[in-house]
C-alpha positions in Angstrom: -40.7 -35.7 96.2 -37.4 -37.2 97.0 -34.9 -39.5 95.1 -36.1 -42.4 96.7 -39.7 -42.2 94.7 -37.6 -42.8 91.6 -36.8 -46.5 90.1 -35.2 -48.2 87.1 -36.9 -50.3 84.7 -35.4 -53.2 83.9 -35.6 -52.8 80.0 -34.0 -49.8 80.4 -30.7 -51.6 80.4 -29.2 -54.6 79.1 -27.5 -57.8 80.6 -28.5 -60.2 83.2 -30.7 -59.8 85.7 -28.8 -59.9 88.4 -26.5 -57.0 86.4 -29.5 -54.5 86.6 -30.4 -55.3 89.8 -26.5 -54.1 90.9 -26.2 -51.6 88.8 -29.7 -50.0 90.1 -28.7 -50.5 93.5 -25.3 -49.0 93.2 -26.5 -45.8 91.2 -28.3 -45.6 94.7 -32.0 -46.2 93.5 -34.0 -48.3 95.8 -36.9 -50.0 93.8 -37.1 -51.1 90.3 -39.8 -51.9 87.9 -39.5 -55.7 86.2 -40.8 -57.0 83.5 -42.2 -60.8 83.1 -39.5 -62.1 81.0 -36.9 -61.1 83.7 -38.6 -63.6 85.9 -40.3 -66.4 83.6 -37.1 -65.9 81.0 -35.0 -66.6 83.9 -32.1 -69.3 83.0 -31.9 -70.2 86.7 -36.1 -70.1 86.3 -38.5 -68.0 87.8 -37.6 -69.4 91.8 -34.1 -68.1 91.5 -35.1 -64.6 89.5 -36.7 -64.2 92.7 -34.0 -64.7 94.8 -31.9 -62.4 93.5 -34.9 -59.7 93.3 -35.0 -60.0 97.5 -31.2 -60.5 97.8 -31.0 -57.3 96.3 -32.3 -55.6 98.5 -34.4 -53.7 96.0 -38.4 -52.6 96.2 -40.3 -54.0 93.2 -42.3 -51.0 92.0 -44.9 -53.3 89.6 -44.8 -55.8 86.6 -45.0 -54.9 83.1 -46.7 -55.5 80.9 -50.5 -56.7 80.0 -50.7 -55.7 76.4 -54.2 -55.5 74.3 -56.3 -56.8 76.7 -59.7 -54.9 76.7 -62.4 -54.7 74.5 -62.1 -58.3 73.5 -64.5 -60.9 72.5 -64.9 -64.7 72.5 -61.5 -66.4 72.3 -59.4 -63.9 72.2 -60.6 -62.1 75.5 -60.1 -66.1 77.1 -56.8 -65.9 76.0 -55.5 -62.6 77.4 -57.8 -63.1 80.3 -55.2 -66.4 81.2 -52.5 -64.3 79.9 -53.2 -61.5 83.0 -54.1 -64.1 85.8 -50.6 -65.9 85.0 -48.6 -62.1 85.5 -51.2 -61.3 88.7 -49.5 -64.5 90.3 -46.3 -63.3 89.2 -47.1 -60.1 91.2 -47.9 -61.9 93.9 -44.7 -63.9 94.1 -42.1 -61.0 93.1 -44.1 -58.9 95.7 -45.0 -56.5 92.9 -48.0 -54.2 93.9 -48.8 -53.2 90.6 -49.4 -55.0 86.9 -49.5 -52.5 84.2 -51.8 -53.1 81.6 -51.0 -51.0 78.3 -53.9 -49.7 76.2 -55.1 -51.6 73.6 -53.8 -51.8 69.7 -56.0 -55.2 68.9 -57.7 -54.7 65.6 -60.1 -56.8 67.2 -60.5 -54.8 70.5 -64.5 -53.3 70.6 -63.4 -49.3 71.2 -66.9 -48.4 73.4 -66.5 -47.2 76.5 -68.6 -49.6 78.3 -66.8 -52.4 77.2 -63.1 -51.0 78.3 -64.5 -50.5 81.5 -66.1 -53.4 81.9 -62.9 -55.6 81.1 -60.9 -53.8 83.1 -63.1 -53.6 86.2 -63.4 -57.3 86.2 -59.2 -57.0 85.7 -59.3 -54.9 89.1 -61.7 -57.6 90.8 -58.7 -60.4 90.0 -56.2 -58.6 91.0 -57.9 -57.4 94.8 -57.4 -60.8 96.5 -53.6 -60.9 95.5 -52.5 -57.5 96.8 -52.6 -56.0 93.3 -53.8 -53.2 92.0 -54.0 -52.5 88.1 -52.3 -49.3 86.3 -54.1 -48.7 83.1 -51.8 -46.7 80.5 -52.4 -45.0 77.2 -50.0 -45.8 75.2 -49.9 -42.8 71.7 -50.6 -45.2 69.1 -53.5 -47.2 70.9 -56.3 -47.7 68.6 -59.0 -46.3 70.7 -57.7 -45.1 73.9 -54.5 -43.0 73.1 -54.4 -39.9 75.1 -54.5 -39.4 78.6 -57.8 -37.8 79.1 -59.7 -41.0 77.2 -58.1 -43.6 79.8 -59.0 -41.6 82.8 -62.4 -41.5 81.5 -62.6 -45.5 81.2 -60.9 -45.6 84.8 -63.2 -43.4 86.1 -66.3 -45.3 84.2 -65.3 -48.5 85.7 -64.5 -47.0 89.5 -63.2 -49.8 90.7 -60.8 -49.0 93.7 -57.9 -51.2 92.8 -57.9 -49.5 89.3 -56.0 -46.4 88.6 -53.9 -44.5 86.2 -50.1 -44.8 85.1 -49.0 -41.5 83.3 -46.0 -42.0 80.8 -44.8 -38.6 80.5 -43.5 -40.1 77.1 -46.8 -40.6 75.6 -48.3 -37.8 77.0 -45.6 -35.5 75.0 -46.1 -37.6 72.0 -49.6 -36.1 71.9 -49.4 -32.5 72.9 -52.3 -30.4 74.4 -53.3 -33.7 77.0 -51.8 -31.9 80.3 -54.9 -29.7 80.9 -56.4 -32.9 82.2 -54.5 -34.0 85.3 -56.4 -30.6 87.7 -59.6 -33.5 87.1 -57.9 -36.7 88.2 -58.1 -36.9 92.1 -54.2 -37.9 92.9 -54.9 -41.1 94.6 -56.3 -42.4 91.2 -52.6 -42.1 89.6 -51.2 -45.2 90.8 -47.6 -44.5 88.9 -45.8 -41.9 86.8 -43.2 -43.5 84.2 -40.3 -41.0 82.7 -38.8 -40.9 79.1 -38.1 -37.7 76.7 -36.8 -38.0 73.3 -35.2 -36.1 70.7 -37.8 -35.4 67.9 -39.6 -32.4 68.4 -42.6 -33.8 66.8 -44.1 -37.4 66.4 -46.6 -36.8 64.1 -47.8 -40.8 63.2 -48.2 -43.6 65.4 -45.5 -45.2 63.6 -43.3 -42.4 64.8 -44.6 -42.6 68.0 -44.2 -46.3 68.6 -40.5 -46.3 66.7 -39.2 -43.9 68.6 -40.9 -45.5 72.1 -39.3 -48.8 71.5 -35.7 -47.3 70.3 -35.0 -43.7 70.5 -36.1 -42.8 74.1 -33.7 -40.5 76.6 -33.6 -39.3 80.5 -35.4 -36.2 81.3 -33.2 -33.2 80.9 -32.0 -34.9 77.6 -34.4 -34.9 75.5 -36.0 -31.6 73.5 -39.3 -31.8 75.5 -38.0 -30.8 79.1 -40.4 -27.7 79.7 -43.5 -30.0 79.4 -41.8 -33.1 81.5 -40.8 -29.9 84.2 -44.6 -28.5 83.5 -46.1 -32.4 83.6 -44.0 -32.8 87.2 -45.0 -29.4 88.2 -48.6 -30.6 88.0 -48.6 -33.9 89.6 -46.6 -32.4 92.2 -49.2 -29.6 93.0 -52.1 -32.0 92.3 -50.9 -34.4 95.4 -49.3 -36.8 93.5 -46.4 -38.2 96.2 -46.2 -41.9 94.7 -43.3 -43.5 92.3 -41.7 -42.7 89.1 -40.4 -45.1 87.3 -37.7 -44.7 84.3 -39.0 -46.8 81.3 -36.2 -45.6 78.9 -35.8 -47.6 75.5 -33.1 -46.4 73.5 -30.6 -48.9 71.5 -27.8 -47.1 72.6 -28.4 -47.7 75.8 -28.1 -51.6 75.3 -24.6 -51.5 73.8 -23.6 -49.5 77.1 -22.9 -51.1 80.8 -26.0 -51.3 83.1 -23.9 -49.2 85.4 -23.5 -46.5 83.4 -27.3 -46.6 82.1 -28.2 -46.2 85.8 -25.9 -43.5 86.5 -27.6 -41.5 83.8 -31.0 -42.3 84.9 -29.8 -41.1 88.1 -28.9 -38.0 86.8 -32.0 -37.3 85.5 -34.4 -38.0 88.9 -32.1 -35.2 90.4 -33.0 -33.3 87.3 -36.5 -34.0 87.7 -36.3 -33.0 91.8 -34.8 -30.1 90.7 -37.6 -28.7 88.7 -40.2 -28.7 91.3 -37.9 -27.6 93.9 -37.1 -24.6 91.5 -40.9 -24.2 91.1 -41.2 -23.9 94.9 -38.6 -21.6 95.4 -39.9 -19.2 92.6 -43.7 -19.8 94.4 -41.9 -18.3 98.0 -40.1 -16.0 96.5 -42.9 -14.3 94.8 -45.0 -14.8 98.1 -41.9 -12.7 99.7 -42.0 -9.9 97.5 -46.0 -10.1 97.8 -45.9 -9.4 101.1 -42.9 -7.1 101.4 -44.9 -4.2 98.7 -48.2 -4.6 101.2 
């Protein structure tokens, strides 16, 4: 792990495009994770979003964000099945290797097993041919899949290659007790690791949950839950895990402030975040040390 595996998301901050872009480049971060509206809600259109994305100079980590797609019927599976293939082409113009698709909160979504895996393997099929692979995410107040454990199970159900896990170290300390899982999911399988603590020590509904994911969200090493973030990167790091983290940080604060000082922060905080495994592998060789030195 090294600072550059760490990225901005664009809704981290606020202001133009092209004033996220700089303002992630100049904190010294070298990829960033967009959203569709930066490019479809572009005022210059999508063509010239793009430009600026390669004039910056900046890798595109993925595309957010597929919302309440699985488990659907009829219409409404038509629907978000157009929804995806119009963002897979965005992908594929922005250069984005990723679309993340967010667990589903559909009243209408079927919650078996089967059918989650089933939509999301045919996701993965789409997505193959373009140079995309698909991040599935439990997000804390899903209304079947909401923990960590449950997606990797539908993942690993539908074992399709181009399918794999995102991890938001948010939601995974929004529903304590889900770390044990990660010694089963092979490393390859984790396809992205987004970062946000907060300030609540508990979130005991989903409406806490989901309030406090769209508004009261801070950098690691800011929030009250660093030991389990440190613990959570401790893990992935000695799982394997050497792909991106991405800083998906809502917080309203944050959008009354200047990008540049938004990405500062996050910049901080993936020093902070290097800092805890490279603490944990220090202790590890110091304790090997003294092992040695009393045989």
């Amino acid at each position: 792990m090294n600072l550059s595996s760490f990225g901005m998301d664009s809704i981290t901050m606020t202001g133009t495009l092209e004033c996220k872009l700089r303002a992630a480049c100049d904190a010294g971060f070298a990829q960033i994770m967009l959203w569709a509206t930066d490019l479809a809600g572009h005022p210059g259109g999508v063509r010239e979003a793009l430009r600026l994305v390669r004039a910056s100079g900046l890798r595109v980590t993925g595309l957010q964000l597929v919302r309440d797609y699985e488990g659907l019927d009829g219409a409404f599976h038509d629907h978000k099945r157009e929804v995806a293939q119009q963002l897979l082409q965005l992908c594929q113009l922005a250069g984005a290797p990723l679309l993340l698709v967010g667990s589903s909160t559909s009243p209408h979504a079927d919650g078996a097993a089967p059918a989650l895996a089933r939509d999301l393997d045919r996701l993965a099929a789409l997505a193959a041919p373009l140079g995309v692979r698909i991040g599935y995410e439990a997000v804390s107040w899903g209304r079947h899949v909401n923990v960590l454990a449950h997606a990797w199970s539908v993942v690993e159900l539908a074992g399709h290659a181009n399918l794999g896990l995102v991890i938001d170290a948010f939601h995974v300390v929004a529903r304590p007790g889900d770390l044990d899982c990660l010694g089963a999911i092979p490393s390859q399988k984790i396809f992205l690791v987004q970062l946000a603590d907060c300030l609540l020590p508990t979130l005991a509904s989903d409406a806490d949950r989901r309030d406090t994911a769209c508004h009261g969200q801070v950098f690691p090493g800011q929030g009250v839950h660093s030991a389990e973030l440190a613990d959570l990167v401790q893990r992935l790091d000695r799982g394997g895990y050497r792909g991106d983290y991405s800083f998906e940080v809502c917080n309203d604060d944050f959008l009354v402030l200047p990008p540049a000082v938004v990405a500062q922060s996050a910049h901080r905080s993936a020093r902070w975040v290097t800092d805890q495994v490279l603490r944990r592998s220090l202790d590890m060789r110091r304790g090997s040390a003294s092992h040695s030195t009393m045989l």
